[in-house]
N, C-alpha and C positions, 0 to 999 in steps of 0.2 A: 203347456197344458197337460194336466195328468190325462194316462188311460185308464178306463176301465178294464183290467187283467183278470185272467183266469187264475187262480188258486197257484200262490207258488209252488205247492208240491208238483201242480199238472205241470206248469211252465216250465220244472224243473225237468219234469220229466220229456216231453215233450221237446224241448232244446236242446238235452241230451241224445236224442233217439237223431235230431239232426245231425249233429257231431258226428257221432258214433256212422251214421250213414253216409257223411262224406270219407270217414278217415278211413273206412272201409272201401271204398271205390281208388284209395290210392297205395294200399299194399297186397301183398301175393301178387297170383296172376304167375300167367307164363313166362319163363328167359325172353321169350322170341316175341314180337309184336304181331298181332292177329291183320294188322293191314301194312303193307309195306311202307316202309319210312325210308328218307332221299338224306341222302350224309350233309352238313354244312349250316353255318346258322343262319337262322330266321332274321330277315329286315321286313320292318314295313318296307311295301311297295305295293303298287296303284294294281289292281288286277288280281288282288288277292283276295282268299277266303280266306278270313281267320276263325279259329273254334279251337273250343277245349274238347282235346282226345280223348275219348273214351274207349277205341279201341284196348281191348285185353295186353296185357303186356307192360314191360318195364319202362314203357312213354305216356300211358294212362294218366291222365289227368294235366296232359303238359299243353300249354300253348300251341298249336301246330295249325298247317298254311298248308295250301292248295291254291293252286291255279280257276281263277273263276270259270276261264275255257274249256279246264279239264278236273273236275272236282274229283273224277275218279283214278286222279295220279296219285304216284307216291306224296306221302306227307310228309312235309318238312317240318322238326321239332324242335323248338326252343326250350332251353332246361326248365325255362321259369313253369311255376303250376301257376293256376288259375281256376275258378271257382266261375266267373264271371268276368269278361272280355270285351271292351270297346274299343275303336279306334276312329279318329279324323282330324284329318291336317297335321300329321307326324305328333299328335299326343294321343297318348292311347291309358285306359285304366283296366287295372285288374284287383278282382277283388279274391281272396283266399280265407277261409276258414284259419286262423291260426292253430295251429297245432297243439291238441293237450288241452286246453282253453275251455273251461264248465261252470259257469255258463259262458258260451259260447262267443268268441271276441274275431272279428273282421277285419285283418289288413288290407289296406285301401293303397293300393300302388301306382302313383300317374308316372307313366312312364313316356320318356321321350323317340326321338324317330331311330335312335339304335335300339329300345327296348330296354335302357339302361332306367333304372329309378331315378327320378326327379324330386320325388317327393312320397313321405307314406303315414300315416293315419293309423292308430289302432281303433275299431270301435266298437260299442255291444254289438252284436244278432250274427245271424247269419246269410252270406252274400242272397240276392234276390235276384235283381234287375241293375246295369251300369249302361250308361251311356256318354258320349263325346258330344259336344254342341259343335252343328256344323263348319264351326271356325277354328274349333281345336283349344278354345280358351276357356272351356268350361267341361270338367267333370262332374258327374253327378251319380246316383246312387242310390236303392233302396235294401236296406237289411229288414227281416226278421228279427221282431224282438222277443218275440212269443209266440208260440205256435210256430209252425213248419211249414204253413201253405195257405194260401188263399183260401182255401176251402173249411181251412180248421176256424169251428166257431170262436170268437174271442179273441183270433189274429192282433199283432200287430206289428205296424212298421216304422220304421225310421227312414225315411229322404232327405238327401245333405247333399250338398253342391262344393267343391273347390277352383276359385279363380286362378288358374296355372300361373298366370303373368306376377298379379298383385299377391296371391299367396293366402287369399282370404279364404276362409273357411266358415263353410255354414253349416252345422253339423245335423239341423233338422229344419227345413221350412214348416212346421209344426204350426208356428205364429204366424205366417201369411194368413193378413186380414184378406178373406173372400165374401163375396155377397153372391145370394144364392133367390133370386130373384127378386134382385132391387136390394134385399137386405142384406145386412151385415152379418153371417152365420156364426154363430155360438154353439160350442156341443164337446162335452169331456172325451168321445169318444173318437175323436176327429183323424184318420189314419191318412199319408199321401202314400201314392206308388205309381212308377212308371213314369219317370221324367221324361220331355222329348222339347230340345232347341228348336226355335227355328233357325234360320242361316243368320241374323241378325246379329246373332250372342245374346239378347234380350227378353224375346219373350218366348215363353216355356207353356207347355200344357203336362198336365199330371192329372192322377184318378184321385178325387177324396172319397173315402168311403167313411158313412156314418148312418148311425141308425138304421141297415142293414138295403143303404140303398147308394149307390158310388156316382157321383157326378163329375167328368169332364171337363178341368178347370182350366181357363184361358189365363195366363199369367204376364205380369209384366214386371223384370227384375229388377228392375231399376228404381221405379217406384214401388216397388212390391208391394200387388194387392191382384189378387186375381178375383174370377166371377164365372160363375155354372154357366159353360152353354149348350150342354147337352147331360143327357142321364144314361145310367145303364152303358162305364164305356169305362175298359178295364184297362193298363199297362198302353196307353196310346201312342202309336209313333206317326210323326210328322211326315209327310213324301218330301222329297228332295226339289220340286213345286213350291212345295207349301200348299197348294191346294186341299189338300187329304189326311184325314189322318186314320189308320189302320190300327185296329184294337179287337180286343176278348171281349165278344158279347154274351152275356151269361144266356142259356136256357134254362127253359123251367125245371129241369131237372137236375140244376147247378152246376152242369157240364159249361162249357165256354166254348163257341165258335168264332172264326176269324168274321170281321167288318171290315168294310169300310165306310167314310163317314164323311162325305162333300161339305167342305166347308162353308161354302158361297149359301149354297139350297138347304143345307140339312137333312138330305136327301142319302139313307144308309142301303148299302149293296152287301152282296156277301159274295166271296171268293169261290171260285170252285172247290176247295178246299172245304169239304163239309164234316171232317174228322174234331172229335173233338182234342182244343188246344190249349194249352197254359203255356202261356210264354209271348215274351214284347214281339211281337212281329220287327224285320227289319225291313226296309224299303229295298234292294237290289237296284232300282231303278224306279221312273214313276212310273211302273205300270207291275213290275213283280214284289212279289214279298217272299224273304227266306223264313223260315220259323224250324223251331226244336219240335218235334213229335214225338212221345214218349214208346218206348217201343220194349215193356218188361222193367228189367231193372237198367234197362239203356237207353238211347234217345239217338233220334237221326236228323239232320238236317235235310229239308223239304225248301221245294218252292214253286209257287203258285203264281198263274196270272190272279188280276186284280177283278177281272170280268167272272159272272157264272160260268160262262163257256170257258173252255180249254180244259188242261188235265193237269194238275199236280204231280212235282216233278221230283223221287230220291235225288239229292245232290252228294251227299258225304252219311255215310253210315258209319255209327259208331260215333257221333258228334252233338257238342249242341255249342249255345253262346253264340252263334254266328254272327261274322263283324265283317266289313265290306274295307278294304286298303284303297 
């Protein structure tokens, strides 16, 4: 299905200013790291926080792990960089801006429980949103193919899945036939973002957004064909339940706050987290969510109960992409 795109000089321009701002976050900066780093290499393991460092310094922008207990210890660094960070059941994906790359091209890396590549992908945009299906058999994915952000008018995205086992490759669910009450939805302009497993391997929910209004898709991969069961529900992630899903609710003033979203009732709550958010929420548990907060030209990992009450909590400064071991 074609899009409808902004003018390739904007597009051009516009995807280069992406580039140009990651390749920037990974050179200069100080000899010495701005937050203590712990010698020896990163393994997946159960109890960990993983994120891409942002802290200043000659580890900026690398892989790196924290103890869930103690999120304010030294970080442990793996050389690989990362743009975009998932992990579950010892497969984990990373996604990176290729290097030099105008317009801008997506290495798509699944990697196995030492961290070592299994498998990699080159493709247009640049990295977005990555996620692990919670059995570890499925990667997934959303780039940028135009424009830089959700917010930019005339966006668009690419969402692509890879079967680690089989080796299958979908490089856009673009063509998931959906129906959008009772019907069959037709529309050039049809964007997905935000994939989220449930524990099954099977079915998936994702955002479509079209005609300047995003719906909530319940997916089933196997016969592949999903159906709207909610509106207004942005980058949705599944609880560890399945009961829940946690998502970017847009405000009137095109800012986005954290939901949540009871699947049984359709019954939506919002976190004590009342900051505005851009980014996939991650479950921590069925009752917390971690998420990236933007803080300047930096970003810090937070996390929130699920309830109004309580107080949102700095976990790791200097980070985002947060992934659960």
């Amino acid at each position: 299905m074609k899009k409808i795109l902004v003018g390739k000089l904007s597009m051009i321009v516009l995807l280069g200013a992406a580039t140009l701002y990651v390749v920037q976050s990974r050179v200069g900066g100080p000899a010495d790291n701005a937050r203590p780093v712990a010698a020896g290499h990163l393994e997946l393991a159960q109890g960990n926080l993983y994120f891409r460092n942002l802290a200043k310094g000659p580890d900026q922008g690398k892989l790196s792990a924290v103890s869930v207990t103690d999120p304010g210890g030294p970080r442990q660094v793996e050389k690989l960089r990362c743009d975009r960070f998932a992990t579950a059941r010892g497969t984990s994906i990373c996604l990176r801006l290729k290097p030099g790359s105008l317009p801008p091209y997506t290495e798509m890396l699944v990697l196995g429980p030492d961290l070592a590549v299994k498998h990699k992908e080159t493709l247009p945009g640049t990295p977005s949103r990555a996620r692990v299906s919670p059995d570890g058999k499925i990667v997934n994915w959303t780039l940028f193919v135009s424009g830089d952000s959700y917010a930019t008018t005339g966006f668009s995205t690419r969402s692509g899945l890879y079967e680690v086992e089989t080796k299958t490759l979908v490089k856009s669910i673009e063509e998931l036939p959906v129906f959008i009450d009772g019907r069959r939805y037709f529309a050039s302009d049809v964007n997905y973002w935000g994939i989220t497993f449930d524990a099954d391997g099977n079915h998936f929910y994702a955002t479509l957004g079209s005609k300047g209004k995003t719906y909530l898709i319940k997916a089933d991969y196997r016969q592949y064909r999903g159906e709207s069961i909610a509106q207004n529900v942005e980058c949705p992630s599944l609880s560890p339940d399945g009961k829940r899903i946690a998502f970017k609710q847009k405000n009137p003033d095109g800012s986005w706050r954290l939901a949540v979203l009871e699947l049984a009732t359709g019954q939506v709550t919002h976190p004590a987290e009342g900051r505005a958010i851009d980014d996939q929420p991650l479950w921590k548990d069925d009752n917390t969510l971690l998420y990236a907060l933007k803080r300047g030209a930096s970003s810090d990992i937070w996390s929130t109960p699920i309830t109004p009450t309580g107080t949102p909590r700095l976990l790791v400064p200097d980070a985002a992409s947060p992934a659960v071991g």
